[in-house]
N, C-alpha and C positions, 0 to 999 in steps of 0.2 A: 358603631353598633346601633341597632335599632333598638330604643326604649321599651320597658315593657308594655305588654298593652296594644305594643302595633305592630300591623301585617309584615312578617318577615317575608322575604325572595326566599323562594326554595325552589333548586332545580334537584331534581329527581331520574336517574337513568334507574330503568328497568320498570317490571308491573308496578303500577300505583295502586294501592293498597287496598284491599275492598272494601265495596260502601254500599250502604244496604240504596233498594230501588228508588226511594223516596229523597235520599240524598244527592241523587243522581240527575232526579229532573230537574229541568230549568235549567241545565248546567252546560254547556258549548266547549269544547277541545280543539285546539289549533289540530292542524295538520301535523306537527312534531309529535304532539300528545299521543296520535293515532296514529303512526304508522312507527316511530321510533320509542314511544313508550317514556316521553320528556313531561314533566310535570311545572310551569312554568307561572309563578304567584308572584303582583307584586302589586303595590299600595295604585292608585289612581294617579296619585301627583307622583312618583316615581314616573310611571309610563307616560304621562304627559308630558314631565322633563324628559325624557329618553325622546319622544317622537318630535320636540322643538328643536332637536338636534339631528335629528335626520331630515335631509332632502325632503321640501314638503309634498313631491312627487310620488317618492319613494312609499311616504305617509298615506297616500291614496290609492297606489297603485298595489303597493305590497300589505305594507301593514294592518290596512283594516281590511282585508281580506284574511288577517290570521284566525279571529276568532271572533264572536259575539261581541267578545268584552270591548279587544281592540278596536273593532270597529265603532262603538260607542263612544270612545276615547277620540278615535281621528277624525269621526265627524261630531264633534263636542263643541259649542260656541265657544268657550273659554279656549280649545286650544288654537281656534283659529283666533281669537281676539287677543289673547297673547303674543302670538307669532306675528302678526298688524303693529301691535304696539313694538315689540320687540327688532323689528326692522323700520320700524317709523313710515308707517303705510298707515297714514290714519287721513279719518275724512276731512275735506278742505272744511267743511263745517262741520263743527262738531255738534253741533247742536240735531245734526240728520246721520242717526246711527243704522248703517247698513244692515239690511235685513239680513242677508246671509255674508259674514264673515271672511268663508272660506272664498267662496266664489270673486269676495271684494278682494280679497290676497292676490291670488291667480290674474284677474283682472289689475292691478295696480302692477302687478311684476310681468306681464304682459304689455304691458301698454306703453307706444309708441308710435311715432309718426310713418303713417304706413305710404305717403308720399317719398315717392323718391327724388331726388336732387330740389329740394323745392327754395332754397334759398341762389339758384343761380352760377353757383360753384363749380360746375361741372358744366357751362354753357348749354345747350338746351339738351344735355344726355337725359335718358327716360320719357322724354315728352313728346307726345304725336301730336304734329300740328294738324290739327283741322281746317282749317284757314291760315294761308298765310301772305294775305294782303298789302299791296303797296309795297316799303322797302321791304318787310318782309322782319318777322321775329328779329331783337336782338337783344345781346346782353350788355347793362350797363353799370356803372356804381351809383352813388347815390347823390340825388341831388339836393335832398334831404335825409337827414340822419333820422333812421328806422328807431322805434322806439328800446328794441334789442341792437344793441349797440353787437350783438354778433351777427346781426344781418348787411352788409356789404355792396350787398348786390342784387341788382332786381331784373325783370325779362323788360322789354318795351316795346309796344305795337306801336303800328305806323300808320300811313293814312287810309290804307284798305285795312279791312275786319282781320284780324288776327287773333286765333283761338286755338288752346292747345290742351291736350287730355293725356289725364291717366286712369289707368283700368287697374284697379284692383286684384287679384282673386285670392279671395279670403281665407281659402284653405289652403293656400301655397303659403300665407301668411304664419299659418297654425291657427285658424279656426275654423273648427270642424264644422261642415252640415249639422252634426246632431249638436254639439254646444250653440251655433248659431238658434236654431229653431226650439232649442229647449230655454236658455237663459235670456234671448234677443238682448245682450248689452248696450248700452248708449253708445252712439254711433256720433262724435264730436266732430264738427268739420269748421276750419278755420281759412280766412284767407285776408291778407291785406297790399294794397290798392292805395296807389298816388298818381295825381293828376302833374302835368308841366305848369306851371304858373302862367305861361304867357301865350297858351293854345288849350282849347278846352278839348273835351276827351271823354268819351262813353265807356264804360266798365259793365259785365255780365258774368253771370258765373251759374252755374248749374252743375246739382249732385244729384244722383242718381243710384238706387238699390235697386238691383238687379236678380234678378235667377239664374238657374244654373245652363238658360238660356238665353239670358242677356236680355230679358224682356224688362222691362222698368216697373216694378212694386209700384215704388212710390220717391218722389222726387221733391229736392229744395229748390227752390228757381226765384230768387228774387227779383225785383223791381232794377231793372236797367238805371243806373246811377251814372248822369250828365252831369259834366263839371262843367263852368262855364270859363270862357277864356279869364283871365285878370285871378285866379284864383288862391289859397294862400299855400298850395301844392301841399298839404302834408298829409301824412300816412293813414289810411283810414281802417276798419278791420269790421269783417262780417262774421258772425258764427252763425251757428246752429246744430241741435241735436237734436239727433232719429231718437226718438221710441215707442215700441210698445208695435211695431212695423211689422208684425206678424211671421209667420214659419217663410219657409224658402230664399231666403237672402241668400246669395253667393258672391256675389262680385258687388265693386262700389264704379262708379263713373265720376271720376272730378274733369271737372269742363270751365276754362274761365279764360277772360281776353277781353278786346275790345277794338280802339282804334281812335284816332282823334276826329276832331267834326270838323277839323277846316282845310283839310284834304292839304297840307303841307308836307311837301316829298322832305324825306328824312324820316325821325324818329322822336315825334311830339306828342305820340299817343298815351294813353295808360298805360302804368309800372304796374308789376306784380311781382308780390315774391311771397318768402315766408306761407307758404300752404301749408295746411295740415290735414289728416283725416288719423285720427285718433278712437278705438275701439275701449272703452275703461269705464269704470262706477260710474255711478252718478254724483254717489256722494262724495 
């Protein structure tokens, strides 16, 4: 039972009771209220527990479209910074408190590696060679141990240029033109890269945000990385993150490969595996 003193739930069927003009304004009625004649009261933190149990889709899609009130409630910071803590979607630093909550939910329960097969698993399924130089792409294990011991397995160029892509498209992904161009999310891109010890070997990689013409925004293209022969071959990692990239992003371009410098038939050039292109917070 509810204490004295506090807002009791009252559901009500039939006419709600009259109220003079004055008590009426300011005042919002769900769709039940209005067309079935449901009168429907209940405390804040009541409906906030009720809406951290419902699908937080449901919570966006249905709920705060009930009434005035609702809607206050489901875009409320506390119930999205509840729902965060509640499933343990909290920021890597805690010290950088996300501006908007909800959005950082959506985002963290979204967020994944939108490459496909990129540890090697699948031999080169998903991946368009661009080049494929010398012996020509292969797949191989490791000739050193990857710092994620669940990675296995890596690609290996040879002594011609060897380069292979994947295309994104980001609405086939689930994210929309208009979430793109309204929220622009950090756009994380990862990749890591080993040389052979006993053959040295060039590494490249280029990203690329695209439109819904495949024309190039704006692109990551770093500094071409030579390894020299005699080298201690271990596993190196490049990132980088898009923001603030402006409206019309559609599609991503990941592009990376290379080849070794002393033109040795076989398979002495640069490894790659472990790719990622990751859509999530910043914080």
């Amino acid at each position: 039972m509810l204490g004295r003193g506090r807002k009791r739930a009252v559901l009500q069927r039939g006419p709600a009771a009259p109220r003079d003009k004055k008590a009426r304004m300011g005042q919002s009625h769900s769709l039940a209220e209005l067309s079935l004649g449901y009168s429907l009261e209940l405390p804040e933190a009541v409906l906030e527990e009720i809406f951290l149990n419902i699908p937080a889709e449901k919570v966006v899609r249905v709920c705060r479209l009930v009434c005035h009130e609702w809607k206050v409630i489901a875009d409320s910071v506390s119930l999205w910074k509840e729902r965060c803590r509640r499933e343990r979607l909290l920021p890597r630093d805690p010290a950088k408190v996300p501006e908007d909550w909800r959005l950082f939910y959506f985002l963290c329960k979204k967020k994944r590696n939108l490459i496909r097969n990129p540890k090697a698993e699948r031999d080169l399924e998903k991946w368009e060679l661009l080049q494929n130089g010398g012996d020509c792409w292969v797949v191989e294990g490791m000739f050193v141990p990857h710092p994620d011991e669940m990675v296995t397995k890596c690609f290996v160029t040879s002594y011609g240029k060897c380069l292979k892509c994947q295309l994104i498209n980001l609405q086939e992904e689930g994210y929309s033109p208009v979430f793109m161009d309204t929220f622009q999310p950090a756009i994380k891109v990862s990749d890591w890269y080993a040389p052979r010890w006993d053959c040295g070997s060039r590494y490249e990689l280029r990203v690329e945000l695209l439109n819904g013409n495949k024309k190039v925004l704006t692109s990551f293209r770093p500094d071409e990385v030579v390894f020299e022969q005699w080298n201690d071959q271990q596993w190196h990692q490049v990132t980088h993150v898009f923001k603030d990239y402006g409206r019309g992003v559609r599609f991503i371009r990941f592009i990376h490969g290379g080849q070794d410098t002393q033109f040795w038939k076989g398979w002495y050039g640069i490894r790659v595996t472990n790719s990622s292109v990751e859509i999530g917070p910043e914080a």
